[in-house]
C-alpha positions in Angstrom: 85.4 91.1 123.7 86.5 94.5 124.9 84.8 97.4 123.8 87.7 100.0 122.5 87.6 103.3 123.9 89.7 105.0 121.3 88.9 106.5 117.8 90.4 103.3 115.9 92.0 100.2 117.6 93.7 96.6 116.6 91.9 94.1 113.8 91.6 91.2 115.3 92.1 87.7 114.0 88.3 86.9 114.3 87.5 90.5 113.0 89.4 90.0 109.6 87.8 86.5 109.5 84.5 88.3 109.4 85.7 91.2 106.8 86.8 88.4 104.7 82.6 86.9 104.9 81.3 89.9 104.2 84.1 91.4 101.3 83.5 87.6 99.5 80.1 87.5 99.6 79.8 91.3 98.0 82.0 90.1 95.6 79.5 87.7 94.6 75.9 89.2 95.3 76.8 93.3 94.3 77.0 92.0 90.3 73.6 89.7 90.7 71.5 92.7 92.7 73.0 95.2 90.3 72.2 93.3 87.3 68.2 93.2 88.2 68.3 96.4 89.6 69.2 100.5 88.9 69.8 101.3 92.5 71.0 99.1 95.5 71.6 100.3 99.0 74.4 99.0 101.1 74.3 99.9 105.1 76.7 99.8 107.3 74.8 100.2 111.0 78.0 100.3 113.2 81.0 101.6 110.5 83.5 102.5 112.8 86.6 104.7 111.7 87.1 102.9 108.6 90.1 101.7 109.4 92.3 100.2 112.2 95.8 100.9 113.7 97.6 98.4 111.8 96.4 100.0 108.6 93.4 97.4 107.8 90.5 98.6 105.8 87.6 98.0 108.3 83.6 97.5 106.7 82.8 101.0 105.3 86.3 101.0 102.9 86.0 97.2 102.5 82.2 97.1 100.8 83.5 100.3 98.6 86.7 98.4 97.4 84.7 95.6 96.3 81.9 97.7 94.5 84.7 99.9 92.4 86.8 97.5 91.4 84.6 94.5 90.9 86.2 93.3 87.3 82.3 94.0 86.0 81.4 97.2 86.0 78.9 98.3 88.4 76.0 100.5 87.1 73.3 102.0 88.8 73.2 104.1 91.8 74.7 102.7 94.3 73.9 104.2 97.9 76.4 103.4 100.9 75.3 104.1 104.1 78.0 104.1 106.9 76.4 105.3 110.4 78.0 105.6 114.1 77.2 107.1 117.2 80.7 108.3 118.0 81.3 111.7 115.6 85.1 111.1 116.7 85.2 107.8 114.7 82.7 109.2 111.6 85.2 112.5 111.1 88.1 109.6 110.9 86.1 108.2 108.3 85.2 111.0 106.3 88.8 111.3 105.9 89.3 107.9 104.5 86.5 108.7 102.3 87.9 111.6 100.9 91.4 109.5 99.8 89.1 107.6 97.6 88.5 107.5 93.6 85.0 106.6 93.3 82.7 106.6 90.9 80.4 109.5 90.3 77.3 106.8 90.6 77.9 106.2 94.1 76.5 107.8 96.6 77.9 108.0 100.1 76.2 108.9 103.4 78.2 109.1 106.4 76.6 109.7 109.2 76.5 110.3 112.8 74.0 108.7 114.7 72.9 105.4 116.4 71.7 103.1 113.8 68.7 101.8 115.1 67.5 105.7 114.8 69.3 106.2 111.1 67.1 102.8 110.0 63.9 103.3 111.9 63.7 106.6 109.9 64.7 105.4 106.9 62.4 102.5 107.2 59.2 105.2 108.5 60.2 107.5 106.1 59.5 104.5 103.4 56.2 103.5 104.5 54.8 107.0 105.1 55.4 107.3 101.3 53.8 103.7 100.0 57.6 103.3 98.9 59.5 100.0 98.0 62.7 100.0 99.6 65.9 99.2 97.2 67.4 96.0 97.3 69.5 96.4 100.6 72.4 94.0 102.7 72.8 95.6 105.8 76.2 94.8 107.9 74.5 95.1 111.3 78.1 94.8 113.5 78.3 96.3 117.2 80.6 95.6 120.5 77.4 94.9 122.5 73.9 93.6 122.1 72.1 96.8 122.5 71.1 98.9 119.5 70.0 96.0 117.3 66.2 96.0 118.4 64.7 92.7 116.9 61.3 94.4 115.4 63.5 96.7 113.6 65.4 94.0 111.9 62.4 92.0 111.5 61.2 95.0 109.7 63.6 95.5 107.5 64.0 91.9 106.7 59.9 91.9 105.8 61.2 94.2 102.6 61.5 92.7 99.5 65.0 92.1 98.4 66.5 93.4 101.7 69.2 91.1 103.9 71.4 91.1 107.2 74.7 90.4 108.3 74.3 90.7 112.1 77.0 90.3 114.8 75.6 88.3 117.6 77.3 89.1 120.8 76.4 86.0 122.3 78.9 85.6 125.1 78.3 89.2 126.1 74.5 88.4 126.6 75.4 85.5 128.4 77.3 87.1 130.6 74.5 90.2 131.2 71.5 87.9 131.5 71.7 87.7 135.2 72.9 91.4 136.1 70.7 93.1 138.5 70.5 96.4 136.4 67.3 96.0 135.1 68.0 98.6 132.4 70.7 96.5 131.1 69.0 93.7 130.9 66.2 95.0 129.3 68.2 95.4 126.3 68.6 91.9 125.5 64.6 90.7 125.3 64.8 93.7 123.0 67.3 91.9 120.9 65.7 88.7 120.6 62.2 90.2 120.1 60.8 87.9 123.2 61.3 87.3 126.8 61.7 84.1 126.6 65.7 84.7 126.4 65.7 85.4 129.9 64.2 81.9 130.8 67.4 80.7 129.9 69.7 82.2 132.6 67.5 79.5 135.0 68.1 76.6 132.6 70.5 74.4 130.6 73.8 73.5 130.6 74.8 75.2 127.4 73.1 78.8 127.8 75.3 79.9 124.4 73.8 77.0 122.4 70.4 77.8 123.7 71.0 81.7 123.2 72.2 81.0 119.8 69.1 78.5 118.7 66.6 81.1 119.9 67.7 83.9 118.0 68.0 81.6 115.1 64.6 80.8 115.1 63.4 84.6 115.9 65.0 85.3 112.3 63.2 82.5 110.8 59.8 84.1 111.6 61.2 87.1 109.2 63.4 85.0 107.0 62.9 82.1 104.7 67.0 81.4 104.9 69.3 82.0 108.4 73.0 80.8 108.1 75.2 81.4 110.9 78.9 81.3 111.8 81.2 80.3 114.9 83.4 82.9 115.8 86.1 82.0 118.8 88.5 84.0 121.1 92.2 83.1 121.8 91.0 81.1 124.4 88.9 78.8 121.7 86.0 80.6 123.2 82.3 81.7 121.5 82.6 85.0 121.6 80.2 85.7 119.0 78.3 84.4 115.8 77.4 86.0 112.5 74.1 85.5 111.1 73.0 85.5 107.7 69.4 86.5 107.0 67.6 87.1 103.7 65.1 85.7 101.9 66.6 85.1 98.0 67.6 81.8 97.1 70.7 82.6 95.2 71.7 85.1 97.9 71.9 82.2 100.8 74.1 80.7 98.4 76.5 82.7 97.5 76.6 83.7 101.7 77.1 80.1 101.9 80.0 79.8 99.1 81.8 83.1 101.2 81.3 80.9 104.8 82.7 78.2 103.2 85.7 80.1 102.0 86.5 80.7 105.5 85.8 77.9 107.4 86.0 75.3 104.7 84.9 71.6 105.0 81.5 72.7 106.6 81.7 73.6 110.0 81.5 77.7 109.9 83.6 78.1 112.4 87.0 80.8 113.2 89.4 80.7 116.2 92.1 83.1 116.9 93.6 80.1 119.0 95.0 79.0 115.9 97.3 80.9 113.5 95.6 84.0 112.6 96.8 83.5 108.7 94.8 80.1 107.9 91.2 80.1 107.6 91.2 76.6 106.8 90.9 75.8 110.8 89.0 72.9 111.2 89.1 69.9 109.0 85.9 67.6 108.6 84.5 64.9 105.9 81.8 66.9 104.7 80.0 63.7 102.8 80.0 62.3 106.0 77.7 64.9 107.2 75.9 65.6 104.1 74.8 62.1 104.0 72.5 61.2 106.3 70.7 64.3 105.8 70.6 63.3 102.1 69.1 60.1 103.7 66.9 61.1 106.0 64.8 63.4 103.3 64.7 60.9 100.6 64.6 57.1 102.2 63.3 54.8 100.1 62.2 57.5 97.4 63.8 58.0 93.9 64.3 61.3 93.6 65.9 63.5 90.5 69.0 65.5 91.2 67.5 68.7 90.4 65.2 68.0 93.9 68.5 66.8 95.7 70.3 69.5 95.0 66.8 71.6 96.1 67.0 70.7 99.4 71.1 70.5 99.7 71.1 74.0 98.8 68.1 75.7 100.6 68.1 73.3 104.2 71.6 72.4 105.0 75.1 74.2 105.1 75.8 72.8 102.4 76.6 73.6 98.3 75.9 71.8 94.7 79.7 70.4 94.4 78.9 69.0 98.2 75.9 67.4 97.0 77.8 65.7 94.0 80.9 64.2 95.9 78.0 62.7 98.3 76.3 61.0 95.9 79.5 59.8 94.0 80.9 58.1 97.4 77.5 56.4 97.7 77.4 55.1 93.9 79.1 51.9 93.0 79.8 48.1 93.4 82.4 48.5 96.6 79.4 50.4 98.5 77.6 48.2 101.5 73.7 48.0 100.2 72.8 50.0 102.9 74.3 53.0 102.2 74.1 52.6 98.2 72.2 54.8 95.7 70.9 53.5 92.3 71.5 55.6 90.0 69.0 55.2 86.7 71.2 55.2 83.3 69.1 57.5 81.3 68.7 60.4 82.3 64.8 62.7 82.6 65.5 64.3 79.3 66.0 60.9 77.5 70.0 61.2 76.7 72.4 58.5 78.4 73.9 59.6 82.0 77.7 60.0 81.2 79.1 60.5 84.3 78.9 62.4 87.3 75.2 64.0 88.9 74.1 67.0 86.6 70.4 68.2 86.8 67.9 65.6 85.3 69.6 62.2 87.0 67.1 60.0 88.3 68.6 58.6 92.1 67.1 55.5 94.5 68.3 56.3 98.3 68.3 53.4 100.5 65.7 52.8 102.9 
């Protein structure tokens, strides 16, 4: 992916694929932090103009749209922080700013700057003063792989109540893995938080799967739940994924509803090979997927729903109305034994099972 040289430049499919993650999932998790708490920070570490030359809201407008005229009121303080190195793009911004009607109770900090600066002293300034950070979602988006130091998102992910939406430049790291400017390549073990990226330009067939695994499991040392998303190029290329961080139960759903949204039936994935207006791009059965997970975890066991739907929600793609249309195609007479649950008629709280998989059904998985 090019990295644009002027103030404001084209949206791309896969870009308003991604605005469309993150404006959904706001939609859902600003009303749940904001109901638990009187201020909430949202950061924007590489905002851009704030717009692009066919007139699309880019991240900074996008997250303030969503938070003003979210059909329940927000209350609160609600801090915005928008942050990029080129003043060029922040004074278009400001701008933008200024042509919006927002509520006295937000509070807007544009400002110029790289962002792994703006955080690290946001983040010192916090622990000097034996301070608990604000719930905060950081949209952590740049053109490259630099500037997104690993320890500082570790950091900021070891905060209670605090999540990322990074933009993992995958193809470009690829690409740089095996340049002889050492001072470029330094950047990338500084991305990953290890050196043992760098083993991987000298092995396997599918560095971008290997690339992609690794960081996963970097974020998993600082977060309990990591989600990620394909994104493609024209050329149904990986150009890049999006990774999910946090460690709130209810948050990795709801980022899991807004994934699904885009790249329904399960498989997280946008291509701008296809026509830029459907997001419904790839088609799969998703009980055929669910399923031997399901199986896997719970062999032979009788298990209640409440468990299923545990371990559905918190260790696979996967949601609650997943779970249930995976257990109905399993259920019945016209199901090989194999592959058939028993399903107990009473249910743990000692009324009759009607119909369907609520919380409190008492399942037998095959062996």
């Amino acid at each position: 992916m090019t990295v644009p040289g002027d103030v404001t430049w084209p949206c791309e499919p896969h870009t308003g694929a991604k605005h469309e993650i993150l404006k959904r999932y706001l939609q859902r998790w600003f009303p749940i932090l904001n109901s638990y708490n009187g201020r909430i920070i949202y950061i924007d570490g590489f905002s851009g103009p704030g717009r692009y030359t066919g007139g699309e809201p880019g991240s900074p407008l996008i997250a303030l749209d969503v938070a003003a005229k979210h059909r329940r009121a927000l209350t609160g303080e609600l801090l915005f922080v928008f942050t990029d190195e080129r003043a060029d793009r922040m004074e278009h911004l400001r701008a933008e700013l200024k042509q919006m009607n927002l509520p006295k109770h937000f509070k807007i900090y544009p400002e110029t700057g790289k962002f792994q600066e703006k955080l690290k002293e946001l983040l010192d300034d916090v622990d000097r003063r034996g301070e608990t950070l604000a719930p905060t979602f950081a949209f952590i988006d740049p053109f490259g792989f630099s500037g997104i130091p690993y320890d500082l998102v570790r950091r900021l992910l070891e905060k209670k109540s605090c999540e990322v939406l990074i933009t993992f430049m995958v193809d470009s790291i690829n690409r740089w893995l095996e340049h002889p400017n050492e001072t470029t390549v330094r950047h990338i073990p500084e991305t990953f938080g290890t050196d043992e990226c760098l083993q991987t330009a000298r092995g396997g067939s599918n560095r971008v799967a290997a690339l992609r695994d690794l960081y996963q499991r970097q974020l998993q040392k600082a977060a309990r739940f990591v989600r990620y998303f394909e994104m493609r190029d024209r050329d149904d290329r990986v150009i890049y994924y999006l990774f999910f961080a946090g460690n709130h139960p209810l948050g990795h759903i709801k980022m899991k509803e807004a994934m699904f949204d885009v790249g329904k039936e399960g498989l997280y994935r946008f291509s701008d090979a296809t026509n830029p207006n459907q997001l419904v791009l790839f088609g799969a059965d998703h009980t055929a997927i669910l399923w031997p997970l399901m199986r896997e975890r719970f062999a032979g066991k009788e298990v209640l729903t409440d468990r299923i739907l545990d371990f559905v929600n918190d260790d696979t793609p996967f949601l609650e109305t997943h779970m249930k249309s995976t257990l109905t195609k399993h259920e019945g007479p016209g199901v090989p034994r194999n592959q058939q649950i028993h399903v107990r008629p009473i249910k743990d709280d000692g009324k009759v099972r009607r119909r369907g998989f609520p919380i409190g059904v008492y399942v037998t998985f095959p062996a």
